[in-house]
C-alpha positions, 0 to 999 in steps of 0.5 A: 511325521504324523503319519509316521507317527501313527504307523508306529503306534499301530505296530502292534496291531499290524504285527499280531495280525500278521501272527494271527494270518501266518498261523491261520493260513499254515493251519488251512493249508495243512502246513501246521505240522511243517510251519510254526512262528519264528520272530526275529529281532529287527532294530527299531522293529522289535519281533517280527512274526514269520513262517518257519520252514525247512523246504527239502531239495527238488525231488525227480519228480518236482524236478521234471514237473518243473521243466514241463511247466517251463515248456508250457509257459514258453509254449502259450507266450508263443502263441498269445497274440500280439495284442498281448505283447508284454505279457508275452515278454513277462512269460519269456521272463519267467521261463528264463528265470526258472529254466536257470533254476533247472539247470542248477538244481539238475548240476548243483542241488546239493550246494544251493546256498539258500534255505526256507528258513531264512529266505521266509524270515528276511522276505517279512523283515523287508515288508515290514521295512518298507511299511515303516518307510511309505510316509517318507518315501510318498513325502518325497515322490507324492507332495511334489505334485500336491500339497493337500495334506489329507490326499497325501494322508489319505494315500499313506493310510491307503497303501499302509492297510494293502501292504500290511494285508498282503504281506501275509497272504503273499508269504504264506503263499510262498511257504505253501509253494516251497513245502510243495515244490521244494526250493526249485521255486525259490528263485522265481518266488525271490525275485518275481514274486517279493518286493517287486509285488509290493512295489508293482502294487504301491506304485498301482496306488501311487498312479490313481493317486496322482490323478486326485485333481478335482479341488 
């Protein structure tokens, strides 16, 4: 609850901060024309800062770029050794998510379901979901191997600054991608590249964490 607590008294600061990042980035990136601030109303939440962004459909040439990589991918997974197993299977992954998204964008571009806009807004309402979620959520998972309470505070504070830094960089990342490639990446940047960081990370902080032993 104390922890709880704070995080909703730092709200503030961490939402005009991600404003303040969003809008940096789109200006360093030369997307200032192309990307401006939406906030969108979340209960409990209030507004939430987020690029705004109409990425087109994949022109011929984004199209073909997009295959060319698939093959390039698929052709390095093939020869890494075997020392490098998972990272061979991760590639293959990726190959087979954005090889589907080929397929369709080649049969179906014009009725993808999908825009920028929304994709954009409801990727930063989920990180700012799950900010506000970590004491709980490492209550449950971390005070099970150990009951100090500062090592538990120390962890929530730990993973509430990473995941309230990398939210704006991830996500202008994203924007930046899609108003370069158009909406041919969006499935790859969806489901490889959303919560899954996120999560991957927190459970990275969660691990070493864990091994806080010495009294």
């Amino acid at each position: 609850a104390l922890a709880s607590a704070a995080q909703v008294a730092l709200w503030p600061l961490v939402r005009q901060g991600w404003q303040e990042q969003f809008l940096f980035w789109a200006n360093k990136t030369g997307m200032a024309t192309q990307v401006v601030l939406r906030t969108s109303g979340v209960p409990w939440l209030g507004d939430i800062p987020s690029p705004f962004l109409q990425a087109a459909l994949p022109s011929a040439v984004q199209w073909w770029s997009g295959l060319v990589l698939c093959a390039v991918l698929l052709l390095v997974a093939q020869r890494l050794p075997d020392a490098l197993l998972p990272v061979r299977y991760l590639l293959r992954f990726v190959v087979v998510v954005q090889a589907t998204a080929q397929v369709y964008f080649y049969r179906y571009a014009a009725s993808y379901p999908y825009d920028s806009l929304t994709y954009l807004n409801d990727v930063v309402e989920q990180a700012a979901q799950l900010w506000f979620f970590l004491p709980w959520f490492l209550a449950l998972i971390y005070l099970v191997l150990t009951q100090c309470a500062w090592r538990y505070l120390l962890l929530v504070g730990l993973c509430a600054v990473y995941l309230a830094v990398l939210t704006p960089l991830q996500y202008s990342l994203h924007a930046w991608l899609l108003m370069q490639g158009s909406l041919l990446w969006h499935p790859a940047l969806y489901l490889l590249g959303t919560l899954l960081v996120q999560i991957v990370a927190l459970i990275g902080l969660y691990s070493w964490a864990a091994t806080w032993r010495a009294p």
